[in-house]
mmJSON file of the N, C-alpha and C atoms, coordinates in Angstrom:
{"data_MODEL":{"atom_site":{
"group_PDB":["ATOM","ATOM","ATOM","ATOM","ATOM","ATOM","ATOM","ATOM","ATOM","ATOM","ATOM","ATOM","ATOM","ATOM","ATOM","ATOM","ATOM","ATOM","ATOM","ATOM","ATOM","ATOM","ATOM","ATOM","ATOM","ATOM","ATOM","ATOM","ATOM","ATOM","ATOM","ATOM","ATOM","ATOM","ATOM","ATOM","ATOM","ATOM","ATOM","ATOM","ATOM","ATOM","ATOM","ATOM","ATOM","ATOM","ATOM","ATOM","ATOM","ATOM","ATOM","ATOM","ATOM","ATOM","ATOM","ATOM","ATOM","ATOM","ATOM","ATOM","ATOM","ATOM","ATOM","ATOM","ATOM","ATOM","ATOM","ATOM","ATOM","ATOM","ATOM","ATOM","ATOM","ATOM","ATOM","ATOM","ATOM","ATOM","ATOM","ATOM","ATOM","ATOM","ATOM","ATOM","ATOM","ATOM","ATOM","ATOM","ATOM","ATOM","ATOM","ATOM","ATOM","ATOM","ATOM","ATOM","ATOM","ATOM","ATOM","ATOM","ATOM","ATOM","ATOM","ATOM","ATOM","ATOM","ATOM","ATOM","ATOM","ATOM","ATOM","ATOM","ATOM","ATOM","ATOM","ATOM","ATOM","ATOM","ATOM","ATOM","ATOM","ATOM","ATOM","ATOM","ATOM","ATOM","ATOM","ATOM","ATOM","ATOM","ATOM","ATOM"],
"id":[1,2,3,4,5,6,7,8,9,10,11,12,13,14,15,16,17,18,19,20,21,22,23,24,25,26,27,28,29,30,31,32,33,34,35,36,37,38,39,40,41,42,43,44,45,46,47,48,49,50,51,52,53,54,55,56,57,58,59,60,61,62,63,64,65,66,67,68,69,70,71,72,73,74,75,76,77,78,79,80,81,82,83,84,85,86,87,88,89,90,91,92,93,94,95,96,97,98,99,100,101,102,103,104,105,106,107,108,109,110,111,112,113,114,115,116,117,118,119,120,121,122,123,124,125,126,127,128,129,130,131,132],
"type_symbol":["N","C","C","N","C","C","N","C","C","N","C","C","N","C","C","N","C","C","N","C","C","N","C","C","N","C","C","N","C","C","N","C","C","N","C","C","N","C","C","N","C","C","N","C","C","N","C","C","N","C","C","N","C","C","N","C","C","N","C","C","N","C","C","N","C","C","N","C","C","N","C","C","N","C","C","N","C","C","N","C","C","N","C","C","N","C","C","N","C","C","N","C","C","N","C","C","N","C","C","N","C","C","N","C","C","N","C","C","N","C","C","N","C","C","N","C","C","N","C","C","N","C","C","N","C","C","N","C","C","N","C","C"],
"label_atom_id":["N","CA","C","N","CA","C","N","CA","C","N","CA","C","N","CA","C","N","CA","C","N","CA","C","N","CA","C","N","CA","C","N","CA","C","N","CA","C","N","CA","C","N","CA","C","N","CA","C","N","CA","C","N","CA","C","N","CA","C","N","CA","C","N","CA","C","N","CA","C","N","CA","C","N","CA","C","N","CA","C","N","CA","C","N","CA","C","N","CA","C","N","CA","C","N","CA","C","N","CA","C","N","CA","C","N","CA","C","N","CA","C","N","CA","C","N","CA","C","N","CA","C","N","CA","C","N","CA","C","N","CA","C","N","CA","C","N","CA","C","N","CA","C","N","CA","C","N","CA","C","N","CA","C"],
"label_alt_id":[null,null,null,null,null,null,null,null,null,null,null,null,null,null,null,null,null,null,null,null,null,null,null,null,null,null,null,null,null,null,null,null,null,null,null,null,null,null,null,null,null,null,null,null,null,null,null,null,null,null,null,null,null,null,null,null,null,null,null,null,null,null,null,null,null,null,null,null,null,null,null,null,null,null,null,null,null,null,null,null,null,null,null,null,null,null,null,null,null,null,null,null,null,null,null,null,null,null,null,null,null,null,null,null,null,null,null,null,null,null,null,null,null,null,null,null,null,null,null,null,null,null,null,null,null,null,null,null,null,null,null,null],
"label_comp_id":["UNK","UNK","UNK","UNK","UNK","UNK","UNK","UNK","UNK","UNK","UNK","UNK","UNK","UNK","UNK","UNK","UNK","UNK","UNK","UNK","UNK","UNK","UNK","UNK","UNK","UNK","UNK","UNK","UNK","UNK","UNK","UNK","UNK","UNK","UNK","UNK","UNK","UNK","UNK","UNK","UNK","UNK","UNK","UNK","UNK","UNK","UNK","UNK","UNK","UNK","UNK","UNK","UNK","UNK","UNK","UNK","UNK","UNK","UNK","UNK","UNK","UNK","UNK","UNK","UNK","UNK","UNK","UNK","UNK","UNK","UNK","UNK","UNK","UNK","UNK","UNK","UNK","UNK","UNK","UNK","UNK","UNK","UNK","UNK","UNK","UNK","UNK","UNK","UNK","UNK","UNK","UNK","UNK","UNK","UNK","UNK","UNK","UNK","UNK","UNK","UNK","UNK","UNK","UNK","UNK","UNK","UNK","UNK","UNK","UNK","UNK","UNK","UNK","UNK","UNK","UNK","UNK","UNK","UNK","UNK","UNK","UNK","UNK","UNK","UNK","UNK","UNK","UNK","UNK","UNK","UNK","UNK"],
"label_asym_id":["A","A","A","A","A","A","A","A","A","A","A","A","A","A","A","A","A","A","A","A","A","A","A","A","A","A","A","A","A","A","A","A","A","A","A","A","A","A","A","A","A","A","A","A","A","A","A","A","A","A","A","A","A","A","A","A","A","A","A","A","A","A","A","A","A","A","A","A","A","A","A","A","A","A","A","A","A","A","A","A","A","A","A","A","A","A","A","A","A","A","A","A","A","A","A","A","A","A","A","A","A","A","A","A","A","A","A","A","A","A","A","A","A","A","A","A","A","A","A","A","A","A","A","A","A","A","A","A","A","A","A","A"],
"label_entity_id":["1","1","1","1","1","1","1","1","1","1","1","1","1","1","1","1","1","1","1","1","1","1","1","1","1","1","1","1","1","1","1","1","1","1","1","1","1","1","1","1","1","1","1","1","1","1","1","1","1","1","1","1","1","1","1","1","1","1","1","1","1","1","1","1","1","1","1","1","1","1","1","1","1","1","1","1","1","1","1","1","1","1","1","1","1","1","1","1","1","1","1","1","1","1","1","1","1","1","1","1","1","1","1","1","1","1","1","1","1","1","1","1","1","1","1","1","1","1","1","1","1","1","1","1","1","1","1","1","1","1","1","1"],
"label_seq_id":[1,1,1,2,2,2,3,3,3,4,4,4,5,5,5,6,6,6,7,7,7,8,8,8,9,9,9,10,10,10,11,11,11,12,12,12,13,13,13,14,14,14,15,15,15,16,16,16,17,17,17,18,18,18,19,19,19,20,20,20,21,21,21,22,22,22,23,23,23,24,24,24,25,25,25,26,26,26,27,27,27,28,28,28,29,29,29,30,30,30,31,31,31,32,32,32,33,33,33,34,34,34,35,35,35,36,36,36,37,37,37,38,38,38,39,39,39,40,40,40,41,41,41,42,42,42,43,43,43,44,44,44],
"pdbx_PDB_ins_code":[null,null,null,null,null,null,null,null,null,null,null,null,null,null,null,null,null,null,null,null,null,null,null,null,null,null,null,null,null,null,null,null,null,null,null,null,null,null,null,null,null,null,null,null,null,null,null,null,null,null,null,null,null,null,null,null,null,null,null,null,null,null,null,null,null,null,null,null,null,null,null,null,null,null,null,null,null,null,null,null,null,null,null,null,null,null,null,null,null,null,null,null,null,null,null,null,null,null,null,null,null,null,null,null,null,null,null,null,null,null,null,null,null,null,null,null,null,null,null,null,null,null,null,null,null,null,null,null,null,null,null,null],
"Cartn_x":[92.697,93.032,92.925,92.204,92.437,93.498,93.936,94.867,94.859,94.038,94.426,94.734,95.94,97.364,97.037,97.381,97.6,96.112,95.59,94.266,94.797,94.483,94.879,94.17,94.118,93.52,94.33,92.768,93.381,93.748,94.917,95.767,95.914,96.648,96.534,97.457,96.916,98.289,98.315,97.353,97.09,98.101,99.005,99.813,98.753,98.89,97.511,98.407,97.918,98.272,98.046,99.242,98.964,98.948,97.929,97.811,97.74,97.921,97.604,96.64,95.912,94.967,94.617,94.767,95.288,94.296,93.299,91.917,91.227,90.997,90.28,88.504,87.988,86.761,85.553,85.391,84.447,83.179,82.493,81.618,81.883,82.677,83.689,84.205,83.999,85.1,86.333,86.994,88.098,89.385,90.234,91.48,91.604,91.738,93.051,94.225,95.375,96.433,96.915,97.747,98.249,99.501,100.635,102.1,102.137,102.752,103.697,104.567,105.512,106.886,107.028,108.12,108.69,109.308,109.942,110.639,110.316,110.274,109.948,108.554,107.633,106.591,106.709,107.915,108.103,107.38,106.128,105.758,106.222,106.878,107.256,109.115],
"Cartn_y":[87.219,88.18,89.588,90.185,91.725,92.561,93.621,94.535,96.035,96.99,98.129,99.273,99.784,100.442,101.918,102.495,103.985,104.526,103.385,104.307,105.287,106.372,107.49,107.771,107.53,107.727,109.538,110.006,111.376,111.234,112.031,111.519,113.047,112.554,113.635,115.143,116.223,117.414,117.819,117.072,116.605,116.377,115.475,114.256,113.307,112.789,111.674,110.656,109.316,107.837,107.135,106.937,106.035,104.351,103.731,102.807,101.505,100.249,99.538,98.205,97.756,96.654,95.619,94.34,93.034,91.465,91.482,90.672,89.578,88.581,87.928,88.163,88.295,88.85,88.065,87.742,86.682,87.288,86.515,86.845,86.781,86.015,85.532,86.691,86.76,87.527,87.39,88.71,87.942,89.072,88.714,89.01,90.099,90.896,92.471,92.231,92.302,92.591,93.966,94.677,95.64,95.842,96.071,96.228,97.753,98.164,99.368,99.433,100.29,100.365,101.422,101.576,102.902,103.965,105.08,105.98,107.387,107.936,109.652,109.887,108.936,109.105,107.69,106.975,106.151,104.443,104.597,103.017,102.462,102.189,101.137,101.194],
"Cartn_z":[102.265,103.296,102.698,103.514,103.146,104.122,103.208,103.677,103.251,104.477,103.772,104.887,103.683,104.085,104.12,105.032,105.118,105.42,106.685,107.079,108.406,108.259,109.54,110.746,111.912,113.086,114.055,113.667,114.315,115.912,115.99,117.19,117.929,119.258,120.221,119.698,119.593,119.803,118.216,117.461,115.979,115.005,115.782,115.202,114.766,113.577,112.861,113.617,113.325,113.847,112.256,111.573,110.352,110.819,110.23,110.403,109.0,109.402,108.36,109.178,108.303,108.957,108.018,108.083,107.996,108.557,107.263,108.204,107.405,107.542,106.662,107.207,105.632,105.652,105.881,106.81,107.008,108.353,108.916,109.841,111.03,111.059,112.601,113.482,114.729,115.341,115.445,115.583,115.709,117.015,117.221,118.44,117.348,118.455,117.947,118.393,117.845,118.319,118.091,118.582,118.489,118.05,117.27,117.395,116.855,117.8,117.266,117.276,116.213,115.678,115.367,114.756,113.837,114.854,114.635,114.721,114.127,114.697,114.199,113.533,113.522,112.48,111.641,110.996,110.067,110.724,109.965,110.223,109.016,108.456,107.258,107.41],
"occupancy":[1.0,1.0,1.0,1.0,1.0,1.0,1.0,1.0,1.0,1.0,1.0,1.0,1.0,1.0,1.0,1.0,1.0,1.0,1.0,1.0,1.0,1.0,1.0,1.0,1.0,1.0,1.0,1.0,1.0,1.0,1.0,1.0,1.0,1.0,1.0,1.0,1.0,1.0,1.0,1.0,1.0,1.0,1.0,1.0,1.0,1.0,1.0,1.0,1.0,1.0,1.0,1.0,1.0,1.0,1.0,1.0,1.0,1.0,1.0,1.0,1.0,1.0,1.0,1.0,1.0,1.0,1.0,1.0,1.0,1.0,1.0,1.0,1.0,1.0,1.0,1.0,1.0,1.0,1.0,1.0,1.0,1.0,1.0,1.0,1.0,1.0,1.0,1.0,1.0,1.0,1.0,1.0,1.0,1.0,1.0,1.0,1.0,1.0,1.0,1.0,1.0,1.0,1.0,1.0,1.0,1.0,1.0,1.0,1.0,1.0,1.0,1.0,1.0,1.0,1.0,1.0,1.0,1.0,1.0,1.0,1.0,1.0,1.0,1.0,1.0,1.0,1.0,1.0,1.0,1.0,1.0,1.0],
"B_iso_or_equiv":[0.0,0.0,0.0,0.0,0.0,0.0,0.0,0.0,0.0,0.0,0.0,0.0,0.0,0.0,0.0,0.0,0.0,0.0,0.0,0.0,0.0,0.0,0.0,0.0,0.0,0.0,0.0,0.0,0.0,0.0,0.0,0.0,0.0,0.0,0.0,0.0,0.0,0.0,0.0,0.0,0.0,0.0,0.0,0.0,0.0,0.0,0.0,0.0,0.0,0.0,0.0,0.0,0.0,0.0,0.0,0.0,0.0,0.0,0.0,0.0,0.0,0.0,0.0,0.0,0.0,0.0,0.0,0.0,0.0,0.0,0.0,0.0,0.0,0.0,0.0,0.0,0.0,0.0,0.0,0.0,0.0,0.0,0.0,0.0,0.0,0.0,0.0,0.0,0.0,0.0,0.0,0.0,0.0,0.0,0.0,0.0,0.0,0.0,0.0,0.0,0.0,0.0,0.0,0.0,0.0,0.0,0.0,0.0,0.0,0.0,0.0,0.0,0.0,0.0,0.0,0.0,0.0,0.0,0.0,0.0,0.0,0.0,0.0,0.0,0.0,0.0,0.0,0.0,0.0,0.0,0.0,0.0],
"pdbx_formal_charge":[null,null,null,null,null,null,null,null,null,null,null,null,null,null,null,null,null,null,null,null,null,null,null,null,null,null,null,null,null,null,null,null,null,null,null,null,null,null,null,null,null,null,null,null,null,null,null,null,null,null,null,null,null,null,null,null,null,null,null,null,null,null,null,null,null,null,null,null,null,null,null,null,null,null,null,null,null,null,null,null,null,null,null,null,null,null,null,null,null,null,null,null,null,null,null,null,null,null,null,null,null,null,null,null,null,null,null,null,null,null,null,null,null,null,null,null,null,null,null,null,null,null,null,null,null,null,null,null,null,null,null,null],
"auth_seq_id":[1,1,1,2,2,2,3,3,3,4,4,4,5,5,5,6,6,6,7,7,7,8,8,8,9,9,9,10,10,10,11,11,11,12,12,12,13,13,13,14,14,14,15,15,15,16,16,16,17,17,17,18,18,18,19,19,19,20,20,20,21,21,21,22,22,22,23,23,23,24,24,24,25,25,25,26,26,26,27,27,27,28,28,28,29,29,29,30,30,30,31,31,31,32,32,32,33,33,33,34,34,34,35,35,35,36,36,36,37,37,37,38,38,38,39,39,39,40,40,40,41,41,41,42,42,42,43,43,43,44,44,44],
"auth_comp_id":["UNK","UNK","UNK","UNK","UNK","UNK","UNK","UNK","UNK","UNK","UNK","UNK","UNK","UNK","UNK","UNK","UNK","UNK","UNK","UNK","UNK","UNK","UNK","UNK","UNK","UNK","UNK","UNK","UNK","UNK","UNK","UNK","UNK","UNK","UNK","UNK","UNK","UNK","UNK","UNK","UNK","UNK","UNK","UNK","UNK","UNK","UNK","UNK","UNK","UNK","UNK","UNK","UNK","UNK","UNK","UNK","UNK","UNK","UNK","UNK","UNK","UNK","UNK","UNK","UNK","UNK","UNK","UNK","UNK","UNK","UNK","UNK","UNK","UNK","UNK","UNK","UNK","UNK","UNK","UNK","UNK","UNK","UNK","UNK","UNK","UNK","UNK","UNK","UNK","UNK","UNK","UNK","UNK","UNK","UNK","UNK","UNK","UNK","UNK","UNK","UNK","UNK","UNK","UNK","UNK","UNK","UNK","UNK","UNK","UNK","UNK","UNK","UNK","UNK","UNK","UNK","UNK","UNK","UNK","UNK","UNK","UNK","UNK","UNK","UNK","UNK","UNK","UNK","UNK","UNK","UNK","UNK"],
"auth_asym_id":["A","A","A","A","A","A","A","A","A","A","A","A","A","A","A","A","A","A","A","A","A","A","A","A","A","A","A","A","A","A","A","A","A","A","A","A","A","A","A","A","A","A","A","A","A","A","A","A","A","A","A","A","A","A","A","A","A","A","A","A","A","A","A","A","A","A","A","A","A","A","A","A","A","A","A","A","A","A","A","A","A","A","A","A","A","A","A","A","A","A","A","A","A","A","A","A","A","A","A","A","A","A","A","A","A","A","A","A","A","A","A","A","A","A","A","A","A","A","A","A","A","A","A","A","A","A","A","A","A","A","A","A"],
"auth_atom_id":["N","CA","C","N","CA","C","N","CA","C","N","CA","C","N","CA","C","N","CA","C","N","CA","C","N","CA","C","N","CA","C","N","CA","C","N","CA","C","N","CA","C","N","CA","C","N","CA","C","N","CA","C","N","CA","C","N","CA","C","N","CA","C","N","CA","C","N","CA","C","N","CA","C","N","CA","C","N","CA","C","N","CA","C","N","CA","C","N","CA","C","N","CA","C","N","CA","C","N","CA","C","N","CA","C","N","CA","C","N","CA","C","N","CA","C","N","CA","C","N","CA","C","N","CA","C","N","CA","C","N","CA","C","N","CA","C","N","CA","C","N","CA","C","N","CA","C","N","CA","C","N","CA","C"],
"pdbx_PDB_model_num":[1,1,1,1,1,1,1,1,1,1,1,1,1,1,1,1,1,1,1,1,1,1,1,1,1,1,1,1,1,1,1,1,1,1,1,1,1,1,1,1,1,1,1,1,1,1,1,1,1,1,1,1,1,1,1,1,1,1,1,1,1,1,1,1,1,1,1,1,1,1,1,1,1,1,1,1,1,1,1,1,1,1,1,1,1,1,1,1,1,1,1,1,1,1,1,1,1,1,1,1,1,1,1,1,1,1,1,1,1,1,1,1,1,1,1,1,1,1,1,1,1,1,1,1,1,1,1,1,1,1,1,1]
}}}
């Protein structure tokens, strides 16, 4: 499985969107899920 942490998606009002993404690397498609969390900015 790969995992990599603290990729940033520029966001509205230019608040960034930190993100992390979580995938095994293969050829396959695969489902997105989405979860969001955190408070004030704090995803962890």
């Amino acid at each position: 499985m790969n995992i990599e942490k603290n990729l940033i998606i520029p966001g509205k009002h230019s608040k960034p969107i930190l993100t992390d993404v979580f995938y095994v690397p293969n050829q396959q498609q695969k489902p997105v899920v989405v979860f969001c969390h955190g408070y004030k900015g704090f995803k962890d």
